[in-house]
C-alpha positions in Angstrom: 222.2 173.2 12.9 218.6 173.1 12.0 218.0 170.1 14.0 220.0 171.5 17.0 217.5 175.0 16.9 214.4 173.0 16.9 215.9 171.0 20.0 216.8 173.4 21.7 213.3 175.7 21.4 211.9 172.2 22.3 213.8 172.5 25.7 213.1 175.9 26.3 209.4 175.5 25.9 209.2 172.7 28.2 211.4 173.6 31.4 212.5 177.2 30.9 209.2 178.4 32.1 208.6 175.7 34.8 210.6 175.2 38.1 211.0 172.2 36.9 214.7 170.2 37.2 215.9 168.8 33.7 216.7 164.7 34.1 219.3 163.4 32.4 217.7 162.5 29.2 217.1 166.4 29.0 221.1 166.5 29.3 222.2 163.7 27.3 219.8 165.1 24.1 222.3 168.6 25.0 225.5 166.9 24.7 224.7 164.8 21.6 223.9 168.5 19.6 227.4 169.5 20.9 229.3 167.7 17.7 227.4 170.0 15.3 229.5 172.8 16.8 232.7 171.1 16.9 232.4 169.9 20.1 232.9 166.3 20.7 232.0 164.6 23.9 234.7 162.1 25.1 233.6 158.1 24.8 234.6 157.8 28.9 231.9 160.8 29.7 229.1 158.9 27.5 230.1 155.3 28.8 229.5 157.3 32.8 226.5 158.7 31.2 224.8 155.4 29.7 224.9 153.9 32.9 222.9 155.3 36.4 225.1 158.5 37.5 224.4 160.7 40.0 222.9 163.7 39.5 226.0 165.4 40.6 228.0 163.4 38.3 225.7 164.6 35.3 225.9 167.8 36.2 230.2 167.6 36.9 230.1 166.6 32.8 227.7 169.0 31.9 229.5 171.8 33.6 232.7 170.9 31.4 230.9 170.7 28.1 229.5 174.0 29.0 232.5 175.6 29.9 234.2 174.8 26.6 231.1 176.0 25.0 231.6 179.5 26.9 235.4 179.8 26.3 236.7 177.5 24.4 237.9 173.6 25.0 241.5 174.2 24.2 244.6 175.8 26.0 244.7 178.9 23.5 248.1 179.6 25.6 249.3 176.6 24.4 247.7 175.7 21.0 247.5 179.1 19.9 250.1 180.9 22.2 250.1 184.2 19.9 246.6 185.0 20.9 245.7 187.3 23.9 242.9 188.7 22.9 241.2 188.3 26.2 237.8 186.7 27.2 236.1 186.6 30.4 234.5 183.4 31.4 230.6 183.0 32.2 229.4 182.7 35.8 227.7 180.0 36.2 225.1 179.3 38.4 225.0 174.8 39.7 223.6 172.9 38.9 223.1 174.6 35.2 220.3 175.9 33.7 218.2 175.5 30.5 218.2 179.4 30.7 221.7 179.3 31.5 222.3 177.7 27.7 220.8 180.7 26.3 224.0 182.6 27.9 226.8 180.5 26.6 226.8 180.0 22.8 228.7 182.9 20.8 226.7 185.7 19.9 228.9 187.0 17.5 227.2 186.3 13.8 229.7 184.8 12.1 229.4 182.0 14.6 225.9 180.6 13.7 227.5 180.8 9.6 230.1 178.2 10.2 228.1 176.0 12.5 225.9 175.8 9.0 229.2 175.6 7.1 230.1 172.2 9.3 226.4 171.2 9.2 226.8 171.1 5.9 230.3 169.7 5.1 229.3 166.8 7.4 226.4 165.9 5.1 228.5 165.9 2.2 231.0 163.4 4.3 227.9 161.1 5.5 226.1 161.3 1.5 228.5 161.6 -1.0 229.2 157.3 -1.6 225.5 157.6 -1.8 224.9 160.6 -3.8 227.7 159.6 -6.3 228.2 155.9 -6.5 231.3 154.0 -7.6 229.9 153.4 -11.4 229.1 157.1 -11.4 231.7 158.8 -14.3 230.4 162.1 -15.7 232.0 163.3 -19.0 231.4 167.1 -20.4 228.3 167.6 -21.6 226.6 164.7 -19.7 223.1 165.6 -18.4 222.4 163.7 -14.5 220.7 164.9 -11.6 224.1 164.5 -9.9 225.2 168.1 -11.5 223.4 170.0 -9.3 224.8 167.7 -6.4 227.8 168.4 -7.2 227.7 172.2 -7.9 226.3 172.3 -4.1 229.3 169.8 -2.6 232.4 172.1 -4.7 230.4 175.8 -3.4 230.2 174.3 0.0 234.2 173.5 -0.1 234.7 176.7 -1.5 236.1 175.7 -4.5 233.4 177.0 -7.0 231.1 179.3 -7.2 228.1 179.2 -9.9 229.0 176.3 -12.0 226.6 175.7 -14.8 223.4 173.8 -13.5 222.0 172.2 -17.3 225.2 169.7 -17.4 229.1 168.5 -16.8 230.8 171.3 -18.6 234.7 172.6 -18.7 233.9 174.2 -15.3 233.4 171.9 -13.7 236.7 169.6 -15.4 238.6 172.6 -14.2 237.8 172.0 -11.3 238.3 168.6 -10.7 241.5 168.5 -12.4 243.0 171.1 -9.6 241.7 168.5 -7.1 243.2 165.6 -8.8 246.3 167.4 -9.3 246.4 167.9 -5.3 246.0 164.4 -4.7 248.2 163.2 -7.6 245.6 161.6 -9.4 245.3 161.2 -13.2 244.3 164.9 -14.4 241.2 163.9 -16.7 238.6 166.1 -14.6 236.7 163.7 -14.8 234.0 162.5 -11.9 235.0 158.9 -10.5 235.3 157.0 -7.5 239.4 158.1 -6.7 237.6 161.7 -7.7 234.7 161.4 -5.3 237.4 160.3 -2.6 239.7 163.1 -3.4 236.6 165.3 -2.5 235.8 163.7 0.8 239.5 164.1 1.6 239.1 167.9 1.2 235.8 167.7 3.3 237.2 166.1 5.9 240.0 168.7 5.8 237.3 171.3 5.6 235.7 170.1 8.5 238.8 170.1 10.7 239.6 173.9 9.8 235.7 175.0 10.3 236.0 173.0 13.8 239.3 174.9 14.4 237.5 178.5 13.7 234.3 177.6 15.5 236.8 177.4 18.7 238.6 180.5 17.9 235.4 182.2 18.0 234.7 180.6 21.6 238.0 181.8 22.3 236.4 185.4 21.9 234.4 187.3 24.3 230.5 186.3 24.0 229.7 189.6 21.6 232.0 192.4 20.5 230.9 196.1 21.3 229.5 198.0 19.1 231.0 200.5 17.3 234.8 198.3 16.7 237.2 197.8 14.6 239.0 194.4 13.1 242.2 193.7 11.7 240.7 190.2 10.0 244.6 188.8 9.2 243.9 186.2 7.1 241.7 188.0 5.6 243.7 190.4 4.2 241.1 192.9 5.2 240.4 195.8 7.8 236.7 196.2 8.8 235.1 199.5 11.1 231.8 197.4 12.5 229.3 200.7 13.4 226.2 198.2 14.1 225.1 194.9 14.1 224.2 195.9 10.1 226.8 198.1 8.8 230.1 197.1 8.1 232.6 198.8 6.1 235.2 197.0 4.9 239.2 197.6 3.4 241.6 196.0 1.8 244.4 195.8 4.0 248.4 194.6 4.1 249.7 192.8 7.4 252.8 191.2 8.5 254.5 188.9 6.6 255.2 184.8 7.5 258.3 186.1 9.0 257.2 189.4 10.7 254.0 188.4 11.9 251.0 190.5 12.9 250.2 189.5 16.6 246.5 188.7 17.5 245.5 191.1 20.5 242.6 193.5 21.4 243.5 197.0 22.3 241.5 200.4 21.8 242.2 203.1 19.2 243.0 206.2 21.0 243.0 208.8 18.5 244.6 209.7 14.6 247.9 211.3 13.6 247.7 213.2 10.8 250.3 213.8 8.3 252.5 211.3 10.6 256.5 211.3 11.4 258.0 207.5 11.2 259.9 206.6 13.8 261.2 203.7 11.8 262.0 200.7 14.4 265.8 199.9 15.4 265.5 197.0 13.4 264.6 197.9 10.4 266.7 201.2 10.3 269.5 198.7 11.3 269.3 196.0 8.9 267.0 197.3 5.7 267.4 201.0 5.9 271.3 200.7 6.3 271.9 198.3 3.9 269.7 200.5 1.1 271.7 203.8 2.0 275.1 201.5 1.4 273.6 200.7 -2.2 272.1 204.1 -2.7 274.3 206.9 -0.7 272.1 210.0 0.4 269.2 207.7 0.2 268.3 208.4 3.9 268.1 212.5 2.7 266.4 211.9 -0.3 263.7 210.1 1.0 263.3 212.6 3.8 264.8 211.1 6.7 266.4 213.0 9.9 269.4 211.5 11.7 269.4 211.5 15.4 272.9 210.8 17.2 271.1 207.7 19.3 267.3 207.1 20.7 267.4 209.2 23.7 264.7 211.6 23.3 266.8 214.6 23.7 269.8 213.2 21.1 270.7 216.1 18.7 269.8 215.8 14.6 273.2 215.3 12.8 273.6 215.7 8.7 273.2 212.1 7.1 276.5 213.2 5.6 278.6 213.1 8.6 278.2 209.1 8.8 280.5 206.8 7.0 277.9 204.4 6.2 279.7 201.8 4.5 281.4 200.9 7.9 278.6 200.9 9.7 277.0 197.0 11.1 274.2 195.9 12.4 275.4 196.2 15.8 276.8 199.6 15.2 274.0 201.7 13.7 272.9 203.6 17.1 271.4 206.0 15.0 267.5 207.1 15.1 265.8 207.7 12.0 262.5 209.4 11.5 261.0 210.3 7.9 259.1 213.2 8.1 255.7 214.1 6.5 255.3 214.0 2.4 254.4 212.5 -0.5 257.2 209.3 0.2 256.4 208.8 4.0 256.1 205.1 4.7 252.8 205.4 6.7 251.2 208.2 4.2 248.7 210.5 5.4 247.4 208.9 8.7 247.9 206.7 11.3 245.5 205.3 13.8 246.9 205.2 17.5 246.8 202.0 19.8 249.5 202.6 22.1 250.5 198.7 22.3 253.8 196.4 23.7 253.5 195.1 20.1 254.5 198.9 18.5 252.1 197.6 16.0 249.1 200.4 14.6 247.4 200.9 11.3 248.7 203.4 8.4 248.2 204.8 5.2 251.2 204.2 2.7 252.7 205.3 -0.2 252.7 202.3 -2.6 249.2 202.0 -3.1 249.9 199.3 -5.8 250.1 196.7 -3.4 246.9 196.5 -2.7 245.8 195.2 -5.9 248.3 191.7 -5.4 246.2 188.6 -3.8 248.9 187.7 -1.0 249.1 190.6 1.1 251.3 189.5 4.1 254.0 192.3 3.0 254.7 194.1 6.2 256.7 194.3 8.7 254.1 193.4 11.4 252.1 196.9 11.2 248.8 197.0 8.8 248.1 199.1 5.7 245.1 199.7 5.1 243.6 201.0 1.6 241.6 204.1 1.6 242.3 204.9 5.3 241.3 208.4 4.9 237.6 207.3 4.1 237.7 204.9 7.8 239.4 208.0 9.1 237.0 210.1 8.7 234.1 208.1 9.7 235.8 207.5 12.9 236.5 211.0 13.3 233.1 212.2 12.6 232.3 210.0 15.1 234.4 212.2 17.7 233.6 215.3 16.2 237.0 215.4 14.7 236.3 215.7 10.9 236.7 219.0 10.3 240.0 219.3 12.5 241.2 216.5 9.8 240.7 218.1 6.7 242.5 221.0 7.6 245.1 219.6 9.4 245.8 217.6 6.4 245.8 220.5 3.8 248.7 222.4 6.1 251.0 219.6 5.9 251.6 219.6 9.6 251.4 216.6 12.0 249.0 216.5 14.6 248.0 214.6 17.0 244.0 214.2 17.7 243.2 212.1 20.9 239.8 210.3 20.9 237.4 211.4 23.9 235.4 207.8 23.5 238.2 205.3 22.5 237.7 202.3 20.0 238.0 198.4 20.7 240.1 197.3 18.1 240.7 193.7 17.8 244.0 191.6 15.5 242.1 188.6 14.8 243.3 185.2 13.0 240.5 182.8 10.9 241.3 180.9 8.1 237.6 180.1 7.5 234.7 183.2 7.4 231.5 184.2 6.0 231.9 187.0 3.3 229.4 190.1 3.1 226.8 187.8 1.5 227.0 185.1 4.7 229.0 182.2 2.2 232.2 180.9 4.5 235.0 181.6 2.5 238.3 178.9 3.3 241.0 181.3 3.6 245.2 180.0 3.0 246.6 179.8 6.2 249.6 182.3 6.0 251.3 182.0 9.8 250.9 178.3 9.7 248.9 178.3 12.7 246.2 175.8 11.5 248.1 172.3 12.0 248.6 172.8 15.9 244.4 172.9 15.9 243.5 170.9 13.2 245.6 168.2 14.5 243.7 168.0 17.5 239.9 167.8 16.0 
């Protein structure tokens, strides 16, 4: 990445403030930079390249390389087909500009991280049968200038995070052995040769996911508006962006493996306070029906009112009146909709994104789920922990805060539209920078990874 900065201020200097037409050299030094972004440039294009093209067949490869740069080199309809978060291509002027360049990379700050993230995992991949030789075996307690090596190899995979610096210690055996264990080699957590290739084999892995991310971020428009909001999936996190340099962020539940939380953009319209849940067809049908066969006068316990069917004007009836027991799947016509209180599903607030999805953020009332690692729990919507502190900054934003707070105490729901709406955006990356700019390698819980990975 460093190398690719002072190239690239190199190429600036020397033609953007000239009239003057890059050759091909000035290209070819661009398209070699491209792999430290994840960007490979096909053997047929370099074999036209190393020969005499025309200038219009430099420029027909450049154009590609810098499309895939703008928006991505992959189908995301196809690889990722989830994903319509939507992004709207550069115009580019031919034949391309050294100014031009300046338009195309991501702007979004996360981007630059992982391009350091590969930059570096590809020097652990090019060093390491250097770095730590065959006849290398380090045993606990064993001082070598290799320690610190090391340390920076396992933090840069995101396995470890200040090992001790003065020697091989247990830390350091701990974490070998999980590595060995992965790999099904003898658990001694010990430093050897079958070690050292276990490693690269994680760096190598490492390397396709940070590719994979790198083009998700492509996939992106080039910046994201200030102020937004992001539902960061894998993440397990919810995060209100007010500036380039404050972010607030929240722990957050999302859709399970099963019930996934779709990846979209969409704008938060306004709050409901105190909210009624309109619990979905399906899960009244399947879930709620089979808990009130378990539990009869469940559905009135919990503070549920039983409409006929879903038409709008359907009359309440008495959970009473229904034999349950008989009830199926296919039979339950019923509309349920909790009302306001202490054991509402969605808890105090709900943001509004009116969405095909019928997903939206909530409150809930089983706060205690928060504290687990693995939060894909839900049912497709997103919890989010200490909601009311994210509501009210984005209702003192609208002037709103003070129609919360008393809204809340009456125990009424209400409805408070936004006048300036908010860009939200369901995002998927299974490798990101954490507040302090280190790229964290997250598990990838919808198993939408491979499909990528594969391909880099």
């Amino acid at each position: 990445m460093r190398r690719f900065i002072v190239v690239m201020l190199m190429w600036y200097s020397a033609y953007a403030c000239s009239n003057q037409v890059p050759d091909k050299e000035f290209w070819i030094e661009w398209l070699a930079q491209l792999p430290e972004q994840g960007i490979e440039v096909s053997s047929r294009h370099w074999q036209i390249l190393s020969k005499k093209p025309s200038p219009d067949q430099v420029q027909a490869i450049v154009q590609e390389y810098a499309r895939y740069l703008d928006v991505g080199r992959l189908n995301k309809k196809y690889y990722q087909p989830g994903w319509t978060i939507p992004d709207t291509p550069t115009v580019m002027q031919t034949p391309l500009s050294p100014q031009m360049l300046k338009t195309l990379q991501p702007r979004i700050p996360q981007y630059k991280l992982l391009v350091n993230a590969l930059d570096n995992l590809n020097h652990w991949r090019d060093t390491a049968d250097t770095l730590f030789p065959d006849d290398l075996i380090l045993f606990e307690g064993d001082q070598h200038s290799a320690v610190l090596q090391l340390n920076q190899w396992l933090e840069d995979l995101g396995l470890a995070d200040d090992l001790p610096e003065d020697a091989y210690s247990q830390q350091h055996k701990d974490v070998l052995t999980d590595v060995q264990l992965l790999y099904d080699l003898s658990p001694d957590g010990r430093l050897g040769a079958l070690t050292r290739q276990a490693l690269l084999a994680v760096t190598n892995k490492r390397i396709r996911t940070l590719k994979a991310n790198l083009e998700r971020i492509r996939w992106l428009p080039q910046e994201l508006p200030y102020p937004h909001t992001k539902v960061d999936i894998a993440g397990f996190n919810v995060a209100y962006v007010k500036s380039p340099s404050v972010t607030y962020i929240y722990k957050a539940i999302i859709g399970s493996a099963r019930k996934q939380t779709p990846i979209f953009q969409h704008n938060v319209e306004g709050i409901t306070v105190n909210p009624v849940w309109k619990v979905p067809h399906a899960i009244a049908a399947k879930s709620m029906l089979r808990t009130e066969k378990k539990e009869p006068g469940f559905f009135r316990k919990e503070g549920f009112k039983v409409y006929k069917s879903w038409d709008d004007n359907a009359p309440e009836i008495e959970p009473e009146s229904v034999n349950w027991q008989v009830l199926n799947v296919r039979g339950f016509t019923y509309r349920l909709e909790q009302q306001p209180g202490p054991l509402n599903r969605l808890g105090k607030f709900k943001l509004n994104l009116p969405n095909s999805y019928g997903i939206y953020l909530h409150d809930t009332d089983k706060p205690e789920l928060f504290d687990k690692k693995m939060r894909a729990l839900s049912s497709g919507c997103t919890r989010v922990e200490g909601i009311e502190n994210l509501i009210h900054l984005l209702a003192k934003n609208q002037g709103l805060a003070e129609s919360v707070s008393s809204y809340l105490s009456s125990g009424t729901t209400k409805k408070l539209k936004f006048d300036v709406k908010i860009p939200i955006y369901f995002m998927y990356f299974t490798a990101w920078p954490d507040s302090e700019g280190r790229v964290r390698f997250r598990d990838d819980v919808y198993q939408l990874d491979n499909a990528l990975t594969g391909w880099f």
